[in-house]
N, C-alpha and C positions, 0 to 999 in steps of 0.2 A: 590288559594294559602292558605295555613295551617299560623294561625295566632297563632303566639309565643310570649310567655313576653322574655325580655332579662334581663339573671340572674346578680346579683351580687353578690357580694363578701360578708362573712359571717362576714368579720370584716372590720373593717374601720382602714387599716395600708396603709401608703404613702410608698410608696418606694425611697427614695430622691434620692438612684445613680440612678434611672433609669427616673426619672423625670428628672433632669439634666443634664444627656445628651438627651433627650430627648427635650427639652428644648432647646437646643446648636444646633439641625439640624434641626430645626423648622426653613421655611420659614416667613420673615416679614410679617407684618400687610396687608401692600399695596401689596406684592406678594399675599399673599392669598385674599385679593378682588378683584385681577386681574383676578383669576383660579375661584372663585366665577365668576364671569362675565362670561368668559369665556364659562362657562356651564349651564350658565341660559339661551345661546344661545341656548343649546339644548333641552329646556324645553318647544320648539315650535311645533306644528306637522305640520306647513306650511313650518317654516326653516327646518322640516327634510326631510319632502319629496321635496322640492325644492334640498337639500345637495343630497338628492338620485336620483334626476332626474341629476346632476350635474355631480354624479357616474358614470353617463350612456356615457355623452356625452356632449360637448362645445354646450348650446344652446344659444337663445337671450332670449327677455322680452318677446315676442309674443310668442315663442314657448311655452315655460313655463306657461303662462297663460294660452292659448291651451290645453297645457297637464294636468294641476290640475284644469282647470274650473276655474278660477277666474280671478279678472280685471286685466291689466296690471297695474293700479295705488297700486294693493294690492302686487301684486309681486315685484313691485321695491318699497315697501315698505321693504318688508322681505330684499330684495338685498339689501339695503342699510346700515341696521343692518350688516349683514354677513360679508357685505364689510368693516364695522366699526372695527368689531372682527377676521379682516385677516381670513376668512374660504374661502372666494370665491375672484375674480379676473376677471377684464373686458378688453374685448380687443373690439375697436371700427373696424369695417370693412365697410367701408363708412357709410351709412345712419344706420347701424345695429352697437348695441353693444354686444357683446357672453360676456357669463358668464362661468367660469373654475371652478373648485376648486382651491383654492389658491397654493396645495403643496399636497404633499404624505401621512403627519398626518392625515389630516381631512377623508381620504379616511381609514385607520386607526382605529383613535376612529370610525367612525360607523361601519365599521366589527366587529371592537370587544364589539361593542355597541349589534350588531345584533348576533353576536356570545353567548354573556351573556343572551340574554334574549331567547334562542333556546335551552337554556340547559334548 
């Protein structure tokens, strides 16, 4: 990647209608530490490949650990986070719990997570 400065502006002028409204459709405090949160979930490379083995398919704790090489204590680690932040979804079938993704979003932002970074 080509490293760039980010230019500014040659004078220091506010533009107060555009702040103002600007201002007026600004999301609160607590919404925006929420959307913060939110995406520091994706700031993990175990939640993501866990979110992309998710993609694939309804598995449980063993499969999953199987599949990325790690304990099942470290996976229902990750799961439990995910499941904190509505990304993922459990269903028990007797002795076994399967993991989903939670909804349609999540499958979503990582396409167009995976779409951004393929350009």
């Amino acid at each position: 990647m080509k490293k760039t400065e980010a230019e500014c502006c040659d004078v220091v002028a506010a533009h107060t209608d555009i702040i103002r409204e600007v201002r007026g459709r600004m999301p609160g405090e607590v919404t925006i530490q929420e959307l913060a949160d939110f995406y520091k979930v994706f700031g993990d490379a175990t939640r993501i490949r866990i979110l992309c083995a998710l993609l694939q398919a309804e598995v449980c704790v063993c499969d999953l650990a199987e599949l990325l090489g790690m304990s099942q204590s470290a996976i229902s680690h990750q799961l439990r986070v995910l499941k904190q932040m509505k990304l993922v979804k459990n269903r028990r079938e007797g002795k076994t719990v399967f993991y989903s993704l939670a909804d349609g979003h999540i499958q979503t932002i990582i396409s167009q997570g995976m779409e951004h970074i393929s350009e």
